[in-house]
Each structure stands twice: as structure tokens, then as C-alpha cells.
C-alpha positions in Angstrom: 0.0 0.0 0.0 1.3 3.3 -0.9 0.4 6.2 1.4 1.7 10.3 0.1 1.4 13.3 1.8 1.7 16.7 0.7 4.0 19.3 2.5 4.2 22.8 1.4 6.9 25.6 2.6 7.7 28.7 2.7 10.9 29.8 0.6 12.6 33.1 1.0 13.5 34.8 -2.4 14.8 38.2 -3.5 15.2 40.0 -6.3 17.1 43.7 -6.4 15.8 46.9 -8.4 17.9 49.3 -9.3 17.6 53.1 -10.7 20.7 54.4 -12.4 21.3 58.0 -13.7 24.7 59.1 -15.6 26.4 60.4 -18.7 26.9 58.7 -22.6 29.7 59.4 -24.9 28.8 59.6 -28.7 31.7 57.6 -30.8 30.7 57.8 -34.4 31.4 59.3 -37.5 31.1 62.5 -36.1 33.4 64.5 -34.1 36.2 67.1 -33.6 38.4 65.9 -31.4 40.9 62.9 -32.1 40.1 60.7 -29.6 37.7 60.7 -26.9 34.6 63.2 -27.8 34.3 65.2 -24.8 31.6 67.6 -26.6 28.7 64.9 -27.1 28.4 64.4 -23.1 24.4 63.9 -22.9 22.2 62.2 -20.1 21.1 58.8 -19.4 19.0 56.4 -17.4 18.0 53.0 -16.5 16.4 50.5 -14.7 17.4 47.4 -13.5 15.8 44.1 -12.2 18.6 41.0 -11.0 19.5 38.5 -8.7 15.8 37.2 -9.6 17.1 33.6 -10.0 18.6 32.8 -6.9 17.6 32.0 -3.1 19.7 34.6 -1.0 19.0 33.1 1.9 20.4 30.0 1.5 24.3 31.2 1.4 23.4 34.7 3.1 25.1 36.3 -0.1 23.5 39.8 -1.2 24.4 38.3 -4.4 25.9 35.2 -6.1 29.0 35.4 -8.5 27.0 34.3 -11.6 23.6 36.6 -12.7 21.4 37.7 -15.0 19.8 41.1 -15.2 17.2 42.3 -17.1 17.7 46.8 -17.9 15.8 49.1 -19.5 17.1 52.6 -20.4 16.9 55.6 -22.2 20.2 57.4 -23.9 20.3 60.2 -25.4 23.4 60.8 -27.5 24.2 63.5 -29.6 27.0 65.9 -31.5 26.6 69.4 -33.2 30.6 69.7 -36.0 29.9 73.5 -35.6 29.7 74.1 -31.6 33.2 75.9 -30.3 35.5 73.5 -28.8 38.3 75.3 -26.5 38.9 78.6 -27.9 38.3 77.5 -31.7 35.7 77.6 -33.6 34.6 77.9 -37.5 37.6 76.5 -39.8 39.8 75.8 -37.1 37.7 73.3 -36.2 38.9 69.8 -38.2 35.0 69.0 -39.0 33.1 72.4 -39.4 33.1 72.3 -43.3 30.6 69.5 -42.8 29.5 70.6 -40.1 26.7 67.5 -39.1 25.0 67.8 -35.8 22.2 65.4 -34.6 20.5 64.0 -31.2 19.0 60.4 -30.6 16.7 59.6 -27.8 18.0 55.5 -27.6 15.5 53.5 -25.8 16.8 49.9 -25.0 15.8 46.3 -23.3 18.8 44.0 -22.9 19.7 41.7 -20.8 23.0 41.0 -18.9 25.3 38.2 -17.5 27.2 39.2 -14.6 30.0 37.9 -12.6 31.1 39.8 -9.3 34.7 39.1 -7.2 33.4 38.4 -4.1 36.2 38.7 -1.3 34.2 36.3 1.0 31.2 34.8 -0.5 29.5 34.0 2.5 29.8 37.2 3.9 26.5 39.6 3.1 28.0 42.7 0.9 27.7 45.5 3.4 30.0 43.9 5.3 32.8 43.5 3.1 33.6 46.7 1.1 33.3 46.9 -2.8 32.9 44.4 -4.9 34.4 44.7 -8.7 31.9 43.3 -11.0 31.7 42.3 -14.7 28.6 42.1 -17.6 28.1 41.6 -21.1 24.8 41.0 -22.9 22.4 41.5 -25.7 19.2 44.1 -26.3 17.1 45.7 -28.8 17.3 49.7 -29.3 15.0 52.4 -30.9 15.9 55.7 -31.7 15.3 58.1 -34.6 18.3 60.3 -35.2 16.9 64.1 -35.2 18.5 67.6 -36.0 17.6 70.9 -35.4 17.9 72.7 -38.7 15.1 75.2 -38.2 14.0 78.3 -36.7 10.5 76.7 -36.8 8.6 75.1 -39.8 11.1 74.1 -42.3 11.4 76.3 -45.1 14.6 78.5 -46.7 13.6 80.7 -44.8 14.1 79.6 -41.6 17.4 77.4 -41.8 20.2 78.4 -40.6 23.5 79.9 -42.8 27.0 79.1 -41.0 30.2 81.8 -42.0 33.3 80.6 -42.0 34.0 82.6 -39.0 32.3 80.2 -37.0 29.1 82.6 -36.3 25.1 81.2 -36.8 23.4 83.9 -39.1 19.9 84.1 -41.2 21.5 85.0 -44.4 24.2 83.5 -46.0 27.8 84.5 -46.5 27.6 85.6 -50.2 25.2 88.3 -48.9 27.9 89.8 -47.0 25.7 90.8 -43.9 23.2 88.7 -41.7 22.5 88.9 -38.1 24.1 86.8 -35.4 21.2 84.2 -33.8 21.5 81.0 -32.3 20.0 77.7 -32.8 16.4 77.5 -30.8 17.2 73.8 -29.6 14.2 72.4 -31.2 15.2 69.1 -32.7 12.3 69.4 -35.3 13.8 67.4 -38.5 13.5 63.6 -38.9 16.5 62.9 -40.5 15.6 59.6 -42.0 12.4 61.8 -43.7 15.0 62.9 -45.7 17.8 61.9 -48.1 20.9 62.7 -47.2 23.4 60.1 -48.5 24.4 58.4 -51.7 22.0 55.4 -53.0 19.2 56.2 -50.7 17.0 58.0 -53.1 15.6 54.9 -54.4 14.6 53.2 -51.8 12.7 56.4 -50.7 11.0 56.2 -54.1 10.3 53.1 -54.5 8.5 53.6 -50.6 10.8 51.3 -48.9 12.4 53.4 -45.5 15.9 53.8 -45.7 17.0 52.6 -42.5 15.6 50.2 -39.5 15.3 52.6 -36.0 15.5 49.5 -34.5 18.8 47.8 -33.7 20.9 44.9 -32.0 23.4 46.5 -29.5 25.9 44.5 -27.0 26.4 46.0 -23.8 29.8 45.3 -21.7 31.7 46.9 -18.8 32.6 46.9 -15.4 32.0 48.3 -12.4 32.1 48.6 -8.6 29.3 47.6 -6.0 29.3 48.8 -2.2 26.8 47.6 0.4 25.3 50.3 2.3 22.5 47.9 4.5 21.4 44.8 4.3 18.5 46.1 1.5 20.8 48.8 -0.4 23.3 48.8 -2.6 25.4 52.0 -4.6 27.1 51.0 -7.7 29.5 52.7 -10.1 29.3 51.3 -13.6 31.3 51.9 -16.5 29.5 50.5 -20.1 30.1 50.6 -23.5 27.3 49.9 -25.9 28.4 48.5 -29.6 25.9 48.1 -32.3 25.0 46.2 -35.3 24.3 49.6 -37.0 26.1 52.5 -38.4 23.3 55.1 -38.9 22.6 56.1 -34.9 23.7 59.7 -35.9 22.1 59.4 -39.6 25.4 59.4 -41.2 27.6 56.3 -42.8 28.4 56.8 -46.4 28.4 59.7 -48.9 26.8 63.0 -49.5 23.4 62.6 -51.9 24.2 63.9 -55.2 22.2 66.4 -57.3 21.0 64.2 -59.9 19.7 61.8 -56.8 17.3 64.8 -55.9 16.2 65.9 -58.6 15.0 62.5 -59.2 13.4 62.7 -55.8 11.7 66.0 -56.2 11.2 66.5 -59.8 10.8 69.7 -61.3 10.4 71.4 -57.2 13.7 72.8 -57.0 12.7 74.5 -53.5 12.6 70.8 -52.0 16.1 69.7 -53.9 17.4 72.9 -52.3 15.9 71.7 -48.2 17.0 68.0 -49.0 20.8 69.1 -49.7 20.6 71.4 -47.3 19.7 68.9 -44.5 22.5 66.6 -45.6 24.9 69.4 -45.8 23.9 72.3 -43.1 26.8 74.4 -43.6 27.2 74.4 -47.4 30.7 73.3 -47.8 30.7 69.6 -46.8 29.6 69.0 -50.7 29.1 70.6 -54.3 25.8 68.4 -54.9 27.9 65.9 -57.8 30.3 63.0 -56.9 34.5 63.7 -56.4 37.2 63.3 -54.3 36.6 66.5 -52.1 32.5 66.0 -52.0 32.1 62.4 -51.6 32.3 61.2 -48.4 30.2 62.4 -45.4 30.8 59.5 -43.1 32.9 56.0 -42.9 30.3 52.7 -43.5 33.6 50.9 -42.2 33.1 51.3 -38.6 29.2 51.4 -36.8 28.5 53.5 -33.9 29.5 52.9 -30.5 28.7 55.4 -27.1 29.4 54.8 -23.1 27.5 55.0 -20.3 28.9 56.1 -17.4 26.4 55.6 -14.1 25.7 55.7 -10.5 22.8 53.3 -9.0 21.3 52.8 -6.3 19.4 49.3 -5.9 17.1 48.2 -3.6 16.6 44.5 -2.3 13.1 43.2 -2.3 12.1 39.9 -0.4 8.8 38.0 -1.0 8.1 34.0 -0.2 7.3 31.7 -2.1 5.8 28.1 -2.1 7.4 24.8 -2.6 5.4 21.7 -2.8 7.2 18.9 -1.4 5.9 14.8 -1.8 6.9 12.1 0.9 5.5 9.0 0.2 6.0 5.4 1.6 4.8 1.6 1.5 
């Protein structure tokens, strides 16, 4: 005869939630200086969810070497060729003759692997000091590059003429006067509404969109965790985020050509005249036809990368839940 009973118990579990602000770094096909692009410093933020798979209270560890995490942020990054950089400005500047600026607003869901160095791994976190920690993962991005281009609705009127010496004005240089005025910060121009690079004019015809907004991006970095109580935790995080795209900013190959817009916008030279212009604010990135001095606008060799440097603070959250055990005998 075979006799079972049921037993259920209570398990303790935890998961932590974290809320990180901080800084991103633009590295694209834009920029001025050599190395590191100071100038394209925007914000960031994200939210965190780990240590969801584990039972803490089995080992008494705040958290166990191996984890997943599950984030979801928002980045903006962002980088304006014509802003003064240190003293210089216009044609002293290596990139003002193409002068490209553009902001993204990145939102993101990825997913992490993380491995922290414990120094004892029985010992709860707060009690120990920093811990260094390691991830890597995977997620899926949206963002539409934008620019602002316009004092308002778009129109020749209302764009914006750049002078060699550097200064914003609302008539161009060939007039020989204009007023001094700055850019209103409205990022009103979709850039991908627009053609503004070689081979994209048919697609845009034919009704097919020129590029995804959507894109595959691997997060990795480091960081350091310190354990302020038992149910908080401040962490210092260094990441860099690499994706499978190289059109974040809106810029990867060469300038559109003439003959490309007038294909485009046949026989309405006013729209011709906004579509180069939006590929080419400042006027002397490109002549309009293909050659060696007016070709290139970006390098399709390399895709866009940016950083994200963070503080968070995370909070521990315990809940129970059941286990249903069997004991059975003859």
C-alpha cells in the first residue's frame, strides 16, 4: 500500500531593483576631437531588475557570482561639428566644413550576465567593502536620429547659414551681412524623412524606408558595488554599448548627389534645395555631384559605438514563495 502526503513551505526569495542616472559618450562618425569626444556628453538612465534567479537566503550572499539582469534605459546621444571646442571655432575646427550635428533619444531592453569578485562569498555585501563586477549581454534599441535645422517650420527661410568665422546667421555669407542668432534647440527634422546620403533616393522612391530605427546592441563593462544595508546597494558602472548599425547619428556613407534629388523631387527645386541642405547644413561639406573632395560624409567601415557612465542605487526586495514537497512510503 502506498500512502503520500503533501507538505508545502515557505521559501525566502529576493530579487534587487535598481535606478541608475549618468552620462553617454557619442563615438561615431562625427566628431572634432581625435580621440575621446568630450563635446557629445548627454544624459542617461536606467532601470534594473537582477538576482531574480537565486535564493539569498540560502548562502546569506546579497548576491551570487553568476547573474542575470534584465535593464531598461533611455540614452540620449548627440554631437553638433559646428559648436566651439576650447577657444576654436569655424575652420579651425577639423569637421566644421561638414558641419553635421544630430540627437537620438536611444530607448533599450537587454539583458545581462554578470559575474562579481566576491572577497568572502559568504559574507552579506555591506559587510565587506566593494565588490568589482563584470557584464556583457544583448538588447534591442529604438531611436530616430533628429536635428535641429530650423527656426520653426522648415522652409529656406528659416534654416540656418554658417560663415566661416564660425558665427550662426539668417542669411548666407555671399550676402555679406546677416545677423548673429542661435539655434532655438528644437530638434524638429527627422533625418531619415529625408535623403541625405548616396543610393538612398531609391529606396525612398520606390517607398521602402531607408534605414531600421530598431537595432541589436551588445552591452559590456565593469563596475564597482558597495553595500550600504542589508537592503541597499550603490554602484558605479562603466559601459560601453556596440551596435549592429552604423546610422545612430544618420550618417555612414556619402553626400546625396544632385541628380539623386532631382530625381526625388522632380521639377520642385525649392525641396532639392531643403534635401541638400539637410545633408549638408553648412554648405561646404559637398558641391551636390560625386569627387574626391564632395564624396564622403561618413565612414560605412566602422558602426556606432557610445558609453554609459552611471551611479545606481538598488534596492533588495524579499517576498516568499511556495514549494510543494511529496513524501510517500509503503
Amino acid at each position: 500500500m502506498l500512502t503520500c502526503s503533501i507538505l508545502t513551505a515557505q521559501a525566502q526569495r529576493s530579487f534587487e531593483m535598481g535606478l541608475s542616472a549618468g552620462v553617454t559618450n557619442y563615438f561615431g562618425d562625427l566628431g572634432n576631437e581625435k580621440v575621446f569626444q568630450r563635446t557629445s556628453t548627454r544624459p542617461g538612465m536606467a532601470v534594473t531588475i537582477r538576482n531574480f534567479s537565486g535564493n539569498s537566503s540560502l548562502t546569506g550572499n546579497m548576491y551570487n557570482p553568476f547573474s542575470f539582469e534584465v535593464r531598461f534605459s533611455w540614452h540620449r546621444i548627440g554631437y553638433d561639428e559646428s559648436r566651439p571646442i576650447g577657444g576654436q571655432s569655424g575652420f579651425e575646427l577639423r569637421n566644421y566644413g561638414r558641419g553635421i550635428a544630430f540627437r537620438n533619444d536611444i530607448f533599450g531592453a537587454s539583458t545581462h550576465m554578470t559575474y562579481t569578485f566576491y572577497r568572502n562569498k559568504r559574507l552579506p555585501l555591506y559587510k565587506q567593502g566593494a565588490a568589482l563586477f563584470l557584464f556583457a549581454g544583448v538588447g534591442y534599441y529604438y531611436g530616430k536620429p533628429k536635428a535641429d535645422l530650423f527656426r520653426g517650420t522648415p522652409s529656406p527661410d528659416s534654416r540656418y547659414y554658417y560663415w566661416p568665422d564660425g558665427t550662426l546667421r539668417d542669411r548666407p555669407a555671399s550676402s555679406g551681412k546677416g545677423n548673429i542668432i542661435e539655434k532655438d534647440g528644437t530638434y524638429e527634422t527627422t533625418l531619415a524623412d529625408w535623403c541625405t546620403e548616396a543610393g538612398q533616393a531609391e529606396g525612398e522612391i520606390k517607398g521602402h524606408k531607408k534605414y531600421s530605427f530598431g537595432h541589436v546592441g551588445f552591452p559590456m563593462g565593469f563596475g564597482f558595488r558597495f553595500g550600504l544595508s542589508k537592503a541597499l546597494t550603490l554602484s558605479a558602472e562603466f559601459g560601453y554599448y556596440y551596435f549592429m548599425t552604423d546610422y545612430l547619428d544618420d550618417v555612414s556613407d556619402a553626400y546625396v548627389t544632385s541628380d539623386e534629388l532631382a530625381q526625388l523631387y522632380p521639377g520642385d527645386a525649392g525641396m532639392q534645395e531643403l534635401a541638400l541642405y539637410v545633408s549638408d547644413p553648412t554648405g561646404y561639406g559637398t558641391t551636390g555631384y560625386p569627387g574626391p573632395a564632395t564624396s564622403q560624409r561618413g565612414n560605412p567601415k566602422e558602426n556606432d559605438t557610445y558609453s554609459f557612465i552611471n551611479v545606481e542605487l538598488a534596492y533588495k526586495i524579499n517576498f516568499r514563495s511556495q514549494k510543494i514537497r511529496f513524501f510517500g512510503r509503503k
